[in-house]
C-alpha positions as CSV (number, residue, x, y, z in Angstrom):
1,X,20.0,217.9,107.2
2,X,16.5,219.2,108.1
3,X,14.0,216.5,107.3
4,X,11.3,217.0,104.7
5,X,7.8,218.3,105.9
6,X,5.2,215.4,106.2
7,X,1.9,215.8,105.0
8,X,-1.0,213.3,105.8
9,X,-3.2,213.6,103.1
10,X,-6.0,211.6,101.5
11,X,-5.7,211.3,97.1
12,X,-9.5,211.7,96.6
13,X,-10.0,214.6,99.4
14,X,-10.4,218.0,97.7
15,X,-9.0,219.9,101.0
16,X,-5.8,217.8,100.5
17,X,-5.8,217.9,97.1
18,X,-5.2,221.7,97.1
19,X,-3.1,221.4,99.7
20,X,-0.9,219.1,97.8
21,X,-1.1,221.6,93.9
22,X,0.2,224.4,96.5
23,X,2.8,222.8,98.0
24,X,3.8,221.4,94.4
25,X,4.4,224.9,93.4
26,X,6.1,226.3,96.1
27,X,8.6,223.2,95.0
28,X,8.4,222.2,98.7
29,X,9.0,218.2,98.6
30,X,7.3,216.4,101.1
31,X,7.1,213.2,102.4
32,X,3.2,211.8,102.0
33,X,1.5,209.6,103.9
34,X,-2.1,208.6,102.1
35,X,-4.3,208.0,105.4
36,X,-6.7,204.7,105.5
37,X,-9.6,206.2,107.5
38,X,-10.3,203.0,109.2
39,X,-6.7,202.5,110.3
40,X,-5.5,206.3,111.0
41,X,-2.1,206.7,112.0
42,X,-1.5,206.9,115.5
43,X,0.8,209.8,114.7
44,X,-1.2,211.7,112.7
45,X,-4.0,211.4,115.9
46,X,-1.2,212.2,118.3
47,X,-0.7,215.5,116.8
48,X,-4.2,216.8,115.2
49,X,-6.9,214.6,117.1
50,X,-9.3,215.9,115.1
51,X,-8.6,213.3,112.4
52,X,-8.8,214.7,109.7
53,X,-6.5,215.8,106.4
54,X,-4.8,217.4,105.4
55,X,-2.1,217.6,107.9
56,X,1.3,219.2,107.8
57,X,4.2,218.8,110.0
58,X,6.8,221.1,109.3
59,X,10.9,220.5,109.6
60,X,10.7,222.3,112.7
61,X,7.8,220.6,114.5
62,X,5.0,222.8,114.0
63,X,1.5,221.2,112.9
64,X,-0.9,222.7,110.4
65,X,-3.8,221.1,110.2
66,X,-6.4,223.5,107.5
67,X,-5.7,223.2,104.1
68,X,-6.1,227.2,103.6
69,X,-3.6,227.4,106.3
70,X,-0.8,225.0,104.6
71,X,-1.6,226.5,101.5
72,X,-0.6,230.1,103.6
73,X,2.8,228.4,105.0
74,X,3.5,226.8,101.3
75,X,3.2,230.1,99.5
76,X,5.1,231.8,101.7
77,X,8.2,229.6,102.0
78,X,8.0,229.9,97.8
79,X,5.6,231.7,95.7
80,X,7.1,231.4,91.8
81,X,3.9,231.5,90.2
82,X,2.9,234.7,92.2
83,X,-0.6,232.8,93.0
84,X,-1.7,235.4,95.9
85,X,-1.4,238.1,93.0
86,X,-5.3,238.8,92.8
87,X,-8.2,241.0,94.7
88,X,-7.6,239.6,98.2
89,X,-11.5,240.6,99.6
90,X,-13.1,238.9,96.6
91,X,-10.4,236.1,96.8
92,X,-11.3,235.3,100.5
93,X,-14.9,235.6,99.6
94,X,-15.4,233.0,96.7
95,X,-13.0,230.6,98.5
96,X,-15.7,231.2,101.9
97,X,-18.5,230.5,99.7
98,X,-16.4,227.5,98.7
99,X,-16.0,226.2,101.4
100,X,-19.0,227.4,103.2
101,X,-22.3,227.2,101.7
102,X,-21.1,225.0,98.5
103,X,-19.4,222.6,100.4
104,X,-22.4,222.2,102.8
105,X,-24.7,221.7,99.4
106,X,-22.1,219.3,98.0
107,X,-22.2,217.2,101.0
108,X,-25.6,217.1,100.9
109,X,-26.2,216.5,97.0
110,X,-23.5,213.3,97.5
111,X,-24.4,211.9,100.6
112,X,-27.5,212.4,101.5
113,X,-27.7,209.1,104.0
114,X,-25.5,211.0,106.1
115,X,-27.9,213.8,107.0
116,X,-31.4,212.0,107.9
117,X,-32.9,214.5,109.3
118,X,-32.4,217.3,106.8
119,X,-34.6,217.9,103.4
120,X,-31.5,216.8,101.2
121,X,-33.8,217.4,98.0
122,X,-32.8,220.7,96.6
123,X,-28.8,220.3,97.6
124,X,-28.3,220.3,94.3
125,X,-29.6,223.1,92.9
126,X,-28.3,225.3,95.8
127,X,-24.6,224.0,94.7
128,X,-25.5,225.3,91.2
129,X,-25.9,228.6,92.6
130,X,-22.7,228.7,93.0
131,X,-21.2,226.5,90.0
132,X,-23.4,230.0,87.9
133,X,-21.6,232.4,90.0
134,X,-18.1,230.9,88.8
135,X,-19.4,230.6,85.3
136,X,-20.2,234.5,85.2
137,X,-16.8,234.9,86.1
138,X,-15.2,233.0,83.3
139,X,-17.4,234.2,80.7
140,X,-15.0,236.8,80.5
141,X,-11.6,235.8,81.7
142,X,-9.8,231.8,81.9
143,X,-9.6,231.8,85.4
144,X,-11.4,233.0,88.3
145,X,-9.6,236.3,88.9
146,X,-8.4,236.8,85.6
147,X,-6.7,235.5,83.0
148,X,-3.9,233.9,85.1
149,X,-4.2,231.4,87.5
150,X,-4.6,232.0,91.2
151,X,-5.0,230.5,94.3
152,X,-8.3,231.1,94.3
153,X,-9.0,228.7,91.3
154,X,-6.5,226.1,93.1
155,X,-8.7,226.0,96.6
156,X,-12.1,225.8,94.1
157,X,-11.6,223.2,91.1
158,X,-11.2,219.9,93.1
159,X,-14.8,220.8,94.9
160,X,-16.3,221.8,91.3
161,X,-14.8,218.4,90.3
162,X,-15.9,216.7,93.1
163,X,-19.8,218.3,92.5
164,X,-19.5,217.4,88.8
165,X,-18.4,213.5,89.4
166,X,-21.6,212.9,91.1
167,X,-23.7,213.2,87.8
168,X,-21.1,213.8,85.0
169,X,-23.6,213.7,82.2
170,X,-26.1,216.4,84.0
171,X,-23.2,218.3,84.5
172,X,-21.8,218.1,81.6
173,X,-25.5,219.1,80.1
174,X,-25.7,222.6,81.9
175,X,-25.4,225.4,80.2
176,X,-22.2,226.7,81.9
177,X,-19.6,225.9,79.0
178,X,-17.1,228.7,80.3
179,X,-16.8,226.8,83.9
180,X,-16.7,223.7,82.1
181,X,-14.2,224.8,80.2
182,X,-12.3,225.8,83.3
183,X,-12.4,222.9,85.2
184,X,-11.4,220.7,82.2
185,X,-8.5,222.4,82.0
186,X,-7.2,222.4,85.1
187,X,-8.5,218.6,85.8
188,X,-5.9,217.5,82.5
189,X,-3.6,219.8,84.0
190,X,-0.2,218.1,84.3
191,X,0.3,219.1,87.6
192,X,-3.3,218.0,88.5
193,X,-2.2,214.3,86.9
194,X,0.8,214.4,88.8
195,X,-0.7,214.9,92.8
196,X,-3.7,212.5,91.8
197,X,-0.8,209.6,90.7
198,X,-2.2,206.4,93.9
199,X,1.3,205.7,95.5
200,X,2.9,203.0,95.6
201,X,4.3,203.0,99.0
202,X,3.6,204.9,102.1
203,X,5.3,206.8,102.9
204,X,6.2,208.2,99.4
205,X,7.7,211.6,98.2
206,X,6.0,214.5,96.6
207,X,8.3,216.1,94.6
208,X,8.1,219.9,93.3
């Protein structure tokens, strides 16, 4: 018996968390180790040095260590809920400005201590750029490329979610009701609930 794929992930990180809803629906279990980041495993170091999650070793050996990459090799082991079934240029270029110039704002908005020598001050207001870009989508569809979910709204709500948490109630104040909308409904998702449960041993299993 092949052994499952291991994925070192981290609950709270919205690269593994994506990682984690895609591999959920390609029904893929895993075995999951959540990573202390002052005590990485020496494993995990010993095959992506860079240190960072997620990280996927597959049955056969082979290390993937981007989420967009695992989220790639989990779709297309099994894809039931047809998630790549949307516009492929403006899919690769919402999740670019993502991961791109919204997650540089979002770092900057949240932890501003860590870049001292950059003009932090507006880092919010360039991440709503892009929170008004998502709302003109959804003012006329439920989800990002339509009315079906895709994997395009499944690499963009834990970052939204992430952005939002750092000021719910000015969030929560804006004027973008359809994204709101959007990312409450995917955050009370049951499949959302289910990848965010803490474990309660490590390794533990993520089951499909």
């Amino acid at each position: 018996m092949k052994p499952n794929p291991l994925l070192y992930s981290y609950r709270r990180c919205p690269y593994a968390m994506r990682a984690r809803l895609c591999l959920v629906s390609a029904q893929i279990q895993c075995d999951v180790i959540d990573v202390d980041f002052k005590n990485k495993p020496a494993h995990m170091l010993s095959i992506s040095p860079k240190g960072t999650v997620p990280v996927l070793q597959t049955p056969t050996g082979e290390v993937i260590d981007e989420s967009r990459a695992i989220i790639i090799w989990a779709l297309s082991q099994h894809n039931p809920e047809n998630w790549f079934d949307c516009d492929k240029h403006l899919a690769d270029s919402l999740i670019d400005q993502n991961d791109g110039a919204f997650k540089a704002a979002l770092d900057r908005y949240k932890y501003p201590n860590r870049f001292p020598d950059e003009d932090c001050f507006n880092a919010r207001e360039r991440g709503l750029e892009f929170l008004s870009i998502l709302n003109d989508h959804l003012s006329t569809q439920a989800q990002l490329m339509g009315d079906k979910v895709t994997v395009v709204d499944i690499c963009i709500f834990p970052f939204i979610r992430q952005f939002a948490n750092v000021d719910i109630s000015w969030f929560e104040s804006l004027d973008l009701k359809p994204l709101q909308a959007w990312l409450n409904g995917h955050l009370n998702s049951a499949r959302f609930k289910f990848i965010m449960k803490k474990q309660t041993q490590n390794p533990s299993l993520l089951l499909p």
